[in-house]
C-alpha positions in Angstrom: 18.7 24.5 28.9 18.8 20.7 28.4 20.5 19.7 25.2 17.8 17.3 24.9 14.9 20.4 25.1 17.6 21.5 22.2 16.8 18.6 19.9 13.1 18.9 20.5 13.3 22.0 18.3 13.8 19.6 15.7 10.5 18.5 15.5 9.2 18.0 12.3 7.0 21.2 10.7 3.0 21.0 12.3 1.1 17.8 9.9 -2.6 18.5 9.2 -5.3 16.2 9.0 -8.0 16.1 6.5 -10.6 12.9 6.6 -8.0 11.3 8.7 -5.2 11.8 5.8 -2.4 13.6 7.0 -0.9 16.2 4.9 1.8 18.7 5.1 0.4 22.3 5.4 2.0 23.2 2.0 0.5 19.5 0.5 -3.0 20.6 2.3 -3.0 24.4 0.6 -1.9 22.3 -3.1 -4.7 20.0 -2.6 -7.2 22.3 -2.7 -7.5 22.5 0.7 -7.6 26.5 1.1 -8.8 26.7 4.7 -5.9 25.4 6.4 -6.1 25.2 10.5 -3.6 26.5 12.5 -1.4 25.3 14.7 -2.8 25.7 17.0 -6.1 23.4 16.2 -6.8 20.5 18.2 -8.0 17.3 16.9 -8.6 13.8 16.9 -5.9 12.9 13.9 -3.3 15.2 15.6 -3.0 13.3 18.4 0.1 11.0 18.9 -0.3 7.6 17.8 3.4 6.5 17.9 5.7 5.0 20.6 8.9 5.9 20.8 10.5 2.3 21.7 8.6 1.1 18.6 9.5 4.1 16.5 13.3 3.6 17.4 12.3 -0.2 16.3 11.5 0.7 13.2 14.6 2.4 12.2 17.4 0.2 14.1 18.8 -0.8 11.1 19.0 2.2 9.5 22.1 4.4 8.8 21.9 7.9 9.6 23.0 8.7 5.9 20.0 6.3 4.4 17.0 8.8 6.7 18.7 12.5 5.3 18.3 10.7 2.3 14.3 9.7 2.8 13.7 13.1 3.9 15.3 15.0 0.8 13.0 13.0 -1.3 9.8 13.3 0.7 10.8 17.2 0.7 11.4 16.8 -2.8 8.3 15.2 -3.6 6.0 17.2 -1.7 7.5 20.2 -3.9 4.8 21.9 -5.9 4.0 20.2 -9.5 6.7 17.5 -8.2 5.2 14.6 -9.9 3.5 16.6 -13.0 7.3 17.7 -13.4 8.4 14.2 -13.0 6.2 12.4 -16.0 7.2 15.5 -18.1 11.0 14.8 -17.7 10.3 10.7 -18.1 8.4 10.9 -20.7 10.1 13.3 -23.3 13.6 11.8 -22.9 11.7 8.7 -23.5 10.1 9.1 -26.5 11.9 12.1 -27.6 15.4 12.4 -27.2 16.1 8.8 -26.0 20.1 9.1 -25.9 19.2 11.6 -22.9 17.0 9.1 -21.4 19.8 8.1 -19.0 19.8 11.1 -17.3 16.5 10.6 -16.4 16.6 8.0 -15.0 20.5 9.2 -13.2 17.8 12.1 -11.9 15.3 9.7 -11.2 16.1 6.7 -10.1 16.3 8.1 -5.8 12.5 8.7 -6.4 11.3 5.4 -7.4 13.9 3.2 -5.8 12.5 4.8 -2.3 9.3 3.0 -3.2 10.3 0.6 -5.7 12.8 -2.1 -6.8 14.5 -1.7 -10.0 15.4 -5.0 -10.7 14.4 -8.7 -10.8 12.7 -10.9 -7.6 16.2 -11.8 -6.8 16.9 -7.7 -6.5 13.6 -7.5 -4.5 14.8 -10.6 -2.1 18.0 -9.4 -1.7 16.5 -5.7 -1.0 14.2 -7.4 2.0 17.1 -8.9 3.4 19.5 -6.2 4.1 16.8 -3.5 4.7 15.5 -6.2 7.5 11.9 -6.4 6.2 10.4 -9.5 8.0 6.8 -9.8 6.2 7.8 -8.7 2.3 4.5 -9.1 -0.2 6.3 -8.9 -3.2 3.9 -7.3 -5.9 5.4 -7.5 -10.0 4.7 -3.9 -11.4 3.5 -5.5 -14.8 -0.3 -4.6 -15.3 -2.7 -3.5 -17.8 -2.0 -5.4 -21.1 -4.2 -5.7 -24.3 -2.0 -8.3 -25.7 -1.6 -12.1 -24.7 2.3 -12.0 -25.2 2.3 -9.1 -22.2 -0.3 -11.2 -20.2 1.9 -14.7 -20.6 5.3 -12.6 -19.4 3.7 -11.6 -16.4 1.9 -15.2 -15.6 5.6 -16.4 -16.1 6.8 -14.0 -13.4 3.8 -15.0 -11.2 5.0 -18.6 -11.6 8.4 -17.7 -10.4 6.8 -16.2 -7.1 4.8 -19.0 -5.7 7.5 -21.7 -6.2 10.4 -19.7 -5.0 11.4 -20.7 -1.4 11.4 -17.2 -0.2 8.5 -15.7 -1.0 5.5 -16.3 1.2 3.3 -13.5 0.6 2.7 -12.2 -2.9 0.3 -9.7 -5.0 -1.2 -10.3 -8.3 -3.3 -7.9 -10.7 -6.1 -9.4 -12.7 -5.4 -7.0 -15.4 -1.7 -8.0 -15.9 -2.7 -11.5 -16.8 -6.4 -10.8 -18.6 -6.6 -7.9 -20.9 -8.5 -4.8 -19.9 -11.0 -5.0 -22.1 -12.0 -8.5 -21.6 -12.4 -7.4 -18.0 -14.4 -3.9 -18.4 -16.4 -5.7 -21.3 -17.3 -8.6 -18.1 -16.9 -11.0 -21.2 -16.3 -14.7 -18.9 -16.3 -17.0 -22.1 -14.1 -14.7 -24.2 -10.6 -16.8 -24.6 -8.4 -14.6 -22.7 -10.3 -14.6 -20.0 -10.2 -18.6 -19.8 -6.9 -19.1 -20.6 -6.4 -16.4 -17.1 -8.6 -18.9 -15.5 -6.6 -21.8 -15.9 -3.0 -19.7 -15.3 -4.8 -18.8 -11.8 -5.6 -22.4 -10.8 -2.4 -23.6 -11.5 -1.2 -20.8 -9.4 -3.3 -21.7 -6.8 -2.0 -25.3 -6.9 1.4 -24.2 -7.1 0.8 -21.5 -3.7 -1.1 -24.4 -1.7 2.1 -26.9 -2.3 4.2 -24.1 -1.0 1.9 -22.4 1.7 2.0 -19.3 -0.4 -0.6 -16.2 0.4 -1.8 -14.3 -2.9 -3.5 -10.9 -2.1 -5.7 -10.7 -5.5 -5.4 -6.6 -6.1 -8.6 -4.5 -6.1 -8.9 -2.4 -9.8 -10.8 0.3 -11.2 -14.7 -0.3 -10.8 -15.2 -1.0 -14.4 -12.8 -4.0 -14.0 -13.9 -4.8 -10.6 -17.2 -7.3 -11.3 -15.6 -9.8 -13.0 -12.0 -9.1 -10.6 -14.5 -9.8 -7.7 -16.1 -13.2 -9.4 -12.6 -14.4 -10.1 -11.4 -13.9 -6.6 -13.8 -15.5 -4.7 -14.5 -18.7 -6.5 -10.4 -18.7 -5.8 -10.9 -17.7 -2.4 -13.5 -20.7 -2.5 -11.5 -23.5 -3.7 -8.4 -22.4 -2.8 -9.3 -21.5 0.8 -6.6 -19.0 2.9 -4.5 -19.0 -0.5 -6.0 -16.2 -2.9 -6.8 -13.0 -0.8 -9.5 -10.6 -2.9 -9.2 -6.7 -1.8 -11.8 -4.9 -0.9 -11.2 -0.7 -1.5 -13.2 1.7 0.7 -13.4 4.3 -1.6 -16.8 2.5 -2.7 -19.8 3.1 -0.7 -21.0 -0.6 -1.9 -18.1 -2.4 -0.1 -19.9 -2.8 3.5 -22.4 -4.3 1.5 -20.7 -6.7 -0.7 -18.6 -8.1 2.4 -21.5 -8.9 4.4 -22.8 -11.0 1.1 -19.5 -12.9 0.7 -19.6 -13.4 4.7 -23.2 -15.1 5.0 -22.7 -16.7 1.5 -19.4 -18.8 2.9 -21.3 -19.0 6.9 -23.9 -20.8 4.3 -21.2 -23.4 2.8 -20.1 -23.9 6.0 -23.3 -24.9 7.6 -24.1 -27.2 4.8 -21.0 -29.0 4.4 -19.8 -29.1 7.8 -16.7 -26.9 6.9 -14.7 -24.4 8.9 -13.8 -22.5 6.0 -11.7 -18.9 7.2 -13.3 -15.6 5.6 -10.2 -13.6 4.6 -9.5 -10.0 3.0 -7.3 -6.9 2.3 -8.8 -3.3 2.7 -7.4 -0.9 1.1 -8.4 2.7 0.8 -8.3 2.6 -2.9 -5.8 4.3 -4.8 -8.3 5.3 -8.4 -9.1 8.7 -7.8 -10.3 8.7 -11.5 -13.2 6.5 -10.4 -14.8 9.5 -8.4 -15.6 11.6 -11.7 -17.1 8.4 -13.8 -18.8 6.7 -10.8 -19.8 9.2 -8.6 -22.7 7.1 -7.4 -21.3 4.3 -6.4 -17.7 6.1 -5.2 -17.0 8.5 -1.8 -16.5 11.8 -3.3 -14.7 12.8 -0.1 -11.8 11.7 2.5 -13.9 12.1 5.1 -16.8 9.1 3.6 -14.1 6.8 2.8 -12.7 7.2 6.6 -15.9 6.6 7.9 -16.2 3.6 5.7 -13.0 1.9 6.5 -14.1 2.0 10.4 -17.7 1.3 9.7 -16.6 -2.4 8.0 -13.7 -2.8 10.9 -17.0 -2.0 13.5 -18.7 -4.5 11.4 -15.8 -7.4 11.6 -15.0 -6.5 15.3 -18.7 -7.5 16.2 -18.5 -10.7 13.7 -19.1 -13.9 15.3 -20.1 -16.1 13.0 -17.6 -16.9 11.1 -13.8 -17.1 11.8 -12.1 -14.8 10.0 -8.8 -12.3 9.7 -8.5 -8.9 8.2 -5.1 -7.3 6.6 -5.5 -3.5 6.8 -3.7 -1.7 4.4 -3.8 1.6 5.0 -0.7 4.7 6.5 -3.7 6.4 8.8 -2.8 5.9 12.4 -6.0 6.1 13.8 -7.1 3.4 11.1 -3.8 1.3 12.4 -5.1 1.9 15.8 -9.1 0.9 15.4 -7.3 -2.2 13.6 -6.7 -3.5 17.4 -10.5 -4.0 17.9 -10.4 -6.6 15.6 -10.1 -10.3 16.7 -7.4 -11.5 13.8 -5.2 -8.8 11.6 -2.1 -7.8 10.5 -1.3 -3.9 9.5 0.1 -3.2 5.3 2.1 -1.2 4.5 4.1 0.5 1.1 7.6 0.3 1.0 9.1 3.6 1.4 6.5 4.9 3.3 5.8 2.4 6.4 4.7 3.6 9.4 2.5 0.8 11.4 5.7 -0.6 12.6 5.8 2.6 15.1 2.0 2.5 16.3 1.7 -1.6 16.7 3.8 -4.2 17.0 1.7 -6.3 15.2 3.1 -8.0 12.1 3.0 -5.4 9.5 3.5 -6.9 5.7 4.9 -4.6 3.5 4.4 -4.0 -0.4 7.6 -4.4 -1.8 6.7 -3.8 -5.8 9.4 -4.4 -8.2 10.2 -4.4 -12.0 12.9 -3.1 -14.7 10.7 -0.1 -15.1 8.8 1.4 -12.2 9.0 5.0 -13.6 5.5 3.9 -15.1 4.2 2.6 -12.1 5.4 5.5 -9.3 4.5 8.3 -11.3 0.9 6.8 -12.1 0.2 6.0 -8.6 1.7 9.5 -6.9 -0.3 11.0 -9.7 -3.6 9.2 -9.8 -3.7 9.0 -6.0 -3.0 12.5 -4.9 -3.1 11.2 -0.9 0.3 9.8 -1.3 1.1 13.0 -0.7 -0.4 12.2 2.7 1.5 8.9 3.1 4.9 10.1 2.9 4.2 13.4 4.8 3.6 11.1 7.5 7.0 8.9 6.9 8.9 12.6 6.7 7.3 13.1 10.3 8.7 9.8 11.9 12.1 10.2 10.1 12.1 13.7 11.5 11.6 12.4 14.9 14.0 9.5 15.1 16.6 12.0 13.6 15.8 13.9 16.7 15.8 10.6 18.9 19.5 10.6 17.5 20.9 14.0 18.0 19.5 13.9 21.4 21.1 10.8 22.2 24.3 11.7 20.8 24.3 15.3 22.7 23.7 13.5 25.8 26.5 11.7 25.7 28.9 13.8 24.6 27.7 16.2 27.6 27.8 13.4 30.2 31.5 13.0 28.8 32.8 16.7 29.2 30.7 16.8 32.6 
């Protein structure tokens, strides 16, 4: 037998597919999922999306050492109660025996640092550069302050973004710079909220000076009215700088696109403008938002797939108005309907990127950082339970270029005692 037949046996355990997420079988039966297919099931999702010159691409610069690593953790991770287990541990050395808290975050620390950066912007830069990232978004974990003191510290780290020479793609929350409550309450004369005005025109000014994209963050749909005012009048005035986001998790999103889309073809025609119509999609990471807006929400995997490729349908047939389309999303066949579109670039979370081995398109990835991302990780694994999903499919391309490896590495030690 061929040592290379050998090294196939490698192959990562069978990934399922539910609604176009891919989930391990274990992660499928946790979910709820109780009717798992077998193996032997054939399906669209199942089919291979990845190349395996772009998948070796990917992982160049990568020690050996670093991918065991990523796969103990995604094993780790996909554990049952992983994350539940997790917030226990962080938050009762925390808060209740704090001169343990170190060993926390000793236990700790591999789990968020996969998809984190502990650390200032400098730590983040530095992080991009000798993990060879090429197209970083760095994202400040800060968010969700009641209190103008928190909201000032993260405008400040804003500030440092945009006029740092190295940073050319950025994401901002709303929330981390106007309090919740002024934005749930959609209260646009309340203080807060104009003193977050002002902070995001001078950001805007500053991003403009130093050709500086700002992806404004999509939030829960409580927040979201005044979020989406805010983002485009930015998006207006401050034309290719400020980003908005829209999530596909809300059957209203098609809808709301096409109204932004004729209302800027509109300005154009009138003022004899060429104005670009830009956005993020994003699958939408608030499962919460299902139980208290079921109406306006997809209550399924499936109805959030479907609307992701309905509104990539809908910009693929768009003529006219110019415009380009980041898709943020770790579903190959969304990566791969992304080619129908005219202008786009594939997102991506650190720790978990896999567009790099589907497209060679320019993939930005998420790089969020912060002196405390246990908050932040835990929140997101455990509010969005198809991360699960998104590093199952990571695990799968680590498991393969592992293989790529061995194989190569039998080879040539069999060409040498030929």
């Amino acid at each position: 037998m061929h040592i290379s037949r050998l090294a196939h046996r490698l192959q990562p355990l069978s990934i399922l597919s539910f609604g176009g997420h891919t989930l391990s079988r274990q992660s499928a039966q946790r979910l709820g999922h109780t009717k798992v297919p077998s193996k032997k099931t054939s399906s669209i999702h199942s089919q291979d999306y990845y190349s395996k010159p772009l998948i070796r691409k990917t992982f160049q610069m990568q020690k050996t050492s670093s991918l065991i690593k990523e796969l103990i953790i995604f094993k780790a991770i996909n554990m049952p109660l992983s994350v539940p287990v997790a917030t226990t541990i962080s938050t009762f050395t925390n808060h209740t025996i704090k001169p343990f808290a170190w060993l926390s975050k000793k236990l700790l620390n591999p789990f968020f640092n996969q998809f984190c950066v502990s650390g200032s912007l400098k730590d983040a830069i530095f992080h991009t550069s000798i993990h060879n990232i090429p197209y970083p978004i760095f994202d400040y974990i800060k968010e969700g302050s009641d209190k103008r003191i928190d909201c000032e510290e993260t405008m400040h780290h804003y500030l440092s973004m945009v006029q740092h020479q190295q940073v050319s793609q950025m994401a901002i929350k709303i929330s981390g710079i106007c309090p919740s409550s002024v934005l749930v309450e959609q209260d646009h004369q309340h203080p807060d909220f104009l003193w977050a005005q002002d902070q995001l025109n001078l950001l805007g000014k500053y991003a403009k000076k130093s050709n500086t994209t700002i992806y404004i963050d999509a939030e829960s749909v409580s927040e979201q009215p005044l979020i989406d005012r805010l983002s485009h009048d930015l998006s207006l005035k401050y034309n290719q700088v400020f980003i908005p986001t829209y999530q596909c998790t809300r059957n209203d999103t098609l809808s709301r696109i096409k109204h932004q889309v004729e209302k800027l073809a509109i300005i154009n025609s009138k003022i004899d403008l060429n104005l670009m119509f830009k956005c993020k999609l994003v699958k939408g990471a608030y499962d919460l938002d299902r139980d208290r807006f079921p109406d306006i929400t997809n209550q399924t995997f499936e109805e959030t797939h479907q609307n992701m490729e309905a509104i990539i349908d809908y910009f693929s047939s768009l003529t006219t108005i110019n415009h380009h389309i980041l898709v943020a999303s770790h579903n190959p066949q969304i990566i791969q309907k992304a080619h129908e579109l005219p202008s786009f670039e594939i997102g991506n979370l650190k720790g978990m990127v896999i567009g790099s081995a589907i497209t060679d398109r320019p993939v930005g990835v998420y790089v969020p950082f912060g002196f405390d991302p246990e908050p932040y990780t835990l929140r997101r694994f455990s509010e969005n339970q198809s991360a699960l999903g998104m590093t199952a499919r990571r695990d799968a391309l680590c498991r393969k270029e592992l293989t790529y490896r061995l194989s190569d590495t039998c080879n040539k030690l069999f060409s040498f005692f030929k």
